[in-house]
C-alpha atoms as one frame of an Amber mdcrd trajectory, in Angstrom:
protein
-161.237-124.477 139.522-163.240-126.756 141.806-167.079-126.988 141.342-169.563
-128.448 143.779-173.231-128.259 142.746-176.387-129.763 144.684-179.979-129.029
 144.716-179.714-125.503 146.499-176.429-123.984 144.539-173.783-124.406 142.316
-170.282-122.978 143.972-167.304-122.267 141.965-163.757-122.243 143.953-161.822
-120.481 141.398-159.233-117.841 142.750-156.473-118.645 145.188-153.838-116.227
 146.137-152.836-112.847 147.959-155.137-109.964 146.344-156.307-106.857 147.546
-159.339-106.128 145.127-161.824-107.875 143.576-164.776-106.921 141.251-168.101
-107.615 139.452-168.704-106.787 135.959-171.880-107.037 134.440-171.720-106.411
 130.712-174.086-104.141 129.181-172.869-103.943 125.170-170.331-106.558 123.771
-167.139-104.230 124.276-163.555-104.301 124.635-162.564-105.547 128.115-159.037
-105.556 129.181-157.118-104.632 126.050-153.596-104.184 127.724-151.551-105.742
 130.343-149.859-104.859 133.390-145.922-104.872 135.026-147.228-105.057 138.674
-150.188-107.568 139.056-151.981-110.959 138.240-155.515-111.185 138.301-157.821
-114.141 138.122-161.314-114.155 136.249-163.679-116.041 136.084-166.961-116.127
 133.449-169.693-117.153 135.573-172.592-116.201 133.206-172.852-115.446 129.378
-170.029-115.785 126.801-166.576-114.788 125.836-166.874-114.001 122.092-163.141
-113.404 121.926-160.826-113.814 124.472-157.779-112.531 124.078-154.145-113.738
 126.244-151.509-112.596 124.524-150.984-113.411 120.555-153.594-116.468 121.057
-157.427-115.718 120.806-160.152-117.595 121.537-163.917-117.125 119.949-167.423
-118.378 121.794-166.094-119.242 125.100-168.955-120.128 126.935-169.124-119.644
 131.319-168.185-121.121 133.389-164.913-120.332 132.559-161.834-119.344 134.396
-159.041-117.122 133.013-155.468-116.377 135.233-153.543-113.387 133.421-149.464
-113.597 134.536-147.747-109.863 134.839-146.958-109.069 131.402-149.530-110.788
 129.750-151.470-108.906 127.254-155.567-109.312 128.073-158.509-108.493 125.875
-162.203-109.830 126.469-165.331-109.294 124.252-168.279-110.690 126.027-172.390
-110.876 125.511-174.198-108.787 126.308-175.860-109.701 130.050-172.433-111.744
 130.464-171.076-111.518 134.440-167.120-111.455 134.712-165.958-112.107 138.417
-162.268-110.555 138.904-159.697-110.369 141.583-156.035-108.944 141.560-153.429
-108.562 143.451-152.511-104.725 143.585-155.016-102.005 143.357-156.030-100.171
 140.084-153.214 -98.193 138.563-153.719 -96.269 135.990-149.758 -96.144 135.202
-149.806-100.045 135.566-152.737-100.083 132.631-150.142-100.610 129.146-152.047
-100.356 125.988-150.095-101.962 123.645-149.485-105.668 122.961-146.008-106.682
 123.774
């Protein structure tokens, strides 16, 4: 991730690749995010505000990650987030959403 910051802005280059969605999520309750892992696509997020009170890629967690922080999830790899409340998670992937491509349980 490359950062550039002056007196107007702070810009975070963080996702480089061939993806077809990308998406916003602004956390309103500290919840499960994620929680399974996928055959077909990689995604890229990055933290940009608030805090990661677990994060979870594969069998190794993480507690009180704070933004800005960027997390790349391999096909295959098991995800699970927990984030603050007010927290903003900026995502991008490379295949749509697919419900069939959404496996619950860790490998």
């Amino acid at each position: 991730m490359q950062t550039h910051t002056d007196n107007r802005r702070t810009i975070y280059d963080w996702a480089e690749g061939n993806f077809k969605s990308a998406k916003a999520l602004i956390v309103h309750e500290p919840i499960n995010i994620g929680d399974h892992y996928h055959n077909n696509k990689v995604e890229e997020f990055l933290l940009i505000s608030g805090e990661f009170l677990e994060l979870q890629l594969g069998n190794e967690t993480e507690f009180n990650v704070k933004a800005p922080h960027k997390v790349v999830i391999p096909k295959g790899l098991y995800h699970r987030f927990v984030c603050t409340k007010g927290s903003i998670l900026l995502g991008v992937a490379t295949e749509l959403f697919d419900e069939n491509d959404e496996i619950k349980q860790l490998l």
